[in-house]
C-alpha positions as YAML, in Angstrom:
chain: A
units: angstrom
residues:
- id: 1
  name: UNK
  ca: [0.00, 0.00, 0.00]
- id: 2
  name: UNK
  ca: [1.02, 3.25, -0.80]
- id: 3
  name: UNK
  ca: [1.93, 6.21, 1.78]
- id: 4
  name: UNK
  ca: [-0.47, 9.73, 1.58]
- id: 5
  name: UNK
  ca: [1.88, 12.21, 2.88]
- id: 6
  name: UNK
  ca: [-0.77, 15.08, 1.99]
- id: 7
  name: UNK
  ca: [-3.44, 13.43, 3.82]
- id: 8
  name: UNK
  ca: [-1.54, 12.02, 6.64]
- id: 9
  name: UNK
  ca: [-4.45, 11.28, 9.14]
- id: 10
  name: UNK
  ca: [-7.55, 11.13, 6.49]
- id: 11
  name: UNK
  ca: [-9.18, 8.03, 5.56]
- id: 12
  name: UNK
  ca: [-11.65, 8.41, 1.99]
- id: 13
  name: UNK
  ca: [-14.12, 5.46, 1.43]
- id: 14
  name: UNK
  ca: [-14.87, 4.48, -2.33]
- id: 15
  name: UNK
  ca: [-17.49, 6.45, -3.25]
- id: 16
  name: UNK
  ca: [-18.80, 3.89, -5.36]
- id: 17
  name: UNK
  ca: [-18.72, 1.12, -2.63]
- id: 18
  name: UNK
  ca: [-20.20, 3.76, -0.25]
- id: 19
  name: UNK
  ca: [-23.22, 4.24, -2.19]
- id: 20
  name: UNK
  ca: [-23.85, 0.15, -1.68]
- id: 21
  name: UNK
  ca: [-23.24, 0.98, 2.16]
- id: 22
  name: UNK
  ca: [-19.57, -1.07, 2.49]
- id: 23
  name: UNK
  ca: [-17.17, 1.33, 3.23]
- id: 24
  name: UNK
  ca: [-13.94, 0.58, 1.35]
- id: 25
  name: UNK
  ca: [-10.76, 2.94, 1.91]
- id: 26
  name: UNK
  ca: [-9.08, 4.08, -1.42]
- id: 27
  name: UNK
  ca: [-5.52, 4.24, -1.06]
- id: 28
  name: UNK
  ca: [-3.27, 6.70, -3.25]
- id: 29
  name: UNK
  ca: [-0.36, 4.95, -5.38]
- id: 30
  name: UNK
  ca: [2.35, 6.77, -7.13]
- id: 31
  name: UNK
  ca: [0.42, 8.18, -10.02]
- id: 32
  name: UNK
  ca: [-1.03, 10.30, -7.56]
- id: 33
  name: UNK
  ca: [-4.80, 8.42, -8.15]
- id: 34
  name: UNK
  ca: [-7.20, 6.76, -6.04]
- id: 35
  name: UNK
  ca: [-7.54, 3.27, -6.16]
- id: 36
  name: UNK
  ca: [-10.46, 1.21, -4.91]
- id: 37
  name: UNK
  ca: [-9.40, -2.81, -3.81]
- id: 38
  name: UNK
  ca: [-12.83, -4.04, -4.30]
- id: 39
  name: UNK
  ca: [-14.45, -2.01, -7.38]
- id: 40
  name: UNK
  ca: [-11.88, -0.95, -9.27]
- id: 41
  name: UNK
  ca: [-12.51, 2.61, -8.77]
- id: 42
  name: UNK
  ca: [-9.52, 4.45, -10.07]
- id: 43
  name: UNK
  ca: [-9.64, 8.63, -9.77]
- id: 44
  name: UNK
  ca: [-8.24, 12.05, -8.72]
- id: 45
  name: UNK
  ca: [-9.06, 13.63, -4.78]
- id: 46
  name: UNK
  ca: [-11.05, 16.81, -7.15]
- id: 47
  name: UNK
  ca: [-13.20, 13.37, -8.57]
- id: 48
  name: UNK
  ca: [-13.40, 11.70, -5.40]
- id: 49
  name: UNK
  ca: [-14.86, 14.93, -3.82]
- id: 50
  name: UNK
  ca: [-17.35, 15.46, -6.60]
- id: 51
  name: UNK
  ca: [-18.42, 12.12, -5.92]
- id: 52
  name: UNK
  ca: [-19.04, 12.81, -2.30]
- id: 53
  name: UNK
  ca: [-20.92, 15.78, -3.40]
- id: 54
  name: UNK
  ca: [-23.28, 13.96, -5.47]
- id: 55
  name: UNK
  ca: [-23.73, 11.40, -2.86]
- id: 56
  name: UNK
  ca: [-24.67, 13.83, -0.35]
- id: 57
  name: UNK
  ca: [-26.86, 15.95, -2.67]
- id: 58
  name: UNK
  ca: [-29.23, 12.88, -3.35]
- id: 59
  name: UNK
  ca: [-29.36, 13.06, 0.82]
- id: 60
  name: UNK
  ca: [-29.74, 16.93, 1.65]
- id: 61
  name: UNK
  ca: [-33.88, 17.04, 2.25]
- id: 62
  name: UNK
  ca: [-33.71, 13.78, 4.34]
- id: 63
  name: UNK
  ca: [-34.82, 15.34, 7.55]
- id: 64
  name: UNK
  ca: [-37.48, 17.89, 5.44]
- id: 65
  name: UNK
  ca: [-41.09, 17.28, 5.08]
- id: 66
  name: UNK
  ca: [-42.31, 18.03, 1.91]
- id: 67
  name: UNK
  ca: [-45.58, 18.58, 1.41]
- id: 68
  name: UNK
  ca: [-48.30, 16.41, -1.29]
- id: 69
  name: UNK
  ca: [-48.70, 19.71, -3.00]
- id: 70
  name: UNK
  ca: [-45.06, 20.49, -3.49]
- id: 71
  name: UNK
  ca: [-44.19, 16.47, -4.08]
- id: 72
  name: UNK
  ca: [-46.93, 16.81, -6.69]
- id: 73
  name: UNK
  ca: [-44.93, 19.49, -8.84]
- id: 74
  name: UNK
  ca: [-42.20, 16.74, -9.64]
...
């Protein structure tokens, strides 16, 4: 396994795996990439954010009631 000087301390789950609920910890090789043991995930930390971002977008009204009217819209 490679060593993450930058990130000395920080642990990032597969954000692929994550969204099937097993958290998976990416490790960083040489090229400087991401790489995912189980999926095969393979990215930058700017792509592995943005795919945190999406994952917690599809999340953000969890705890909000939305009423029939408003779900009716959609």
């Amino acid at each position: 396994m490679a060593a993450n000087k930058e990130t000395t301390g920080v642990i990032y789950k597969c954000p692929l795996c994550f969204n099937t609920y097993i958290d998976v910890p990416v490790d960083t090789f040489e090229d400087g990439k991401y790489h995912c043991v189980k999926c095969g995930f393979v990215g930058t930390k700017e792509e592995l954010l943005q795919k945190y971002a999406e994952f917690r977008d599809r999340y953000k009204l969890r705890n909000t009631r939305i009423p029939l009217e408003e779900q009716r819209k959609f």
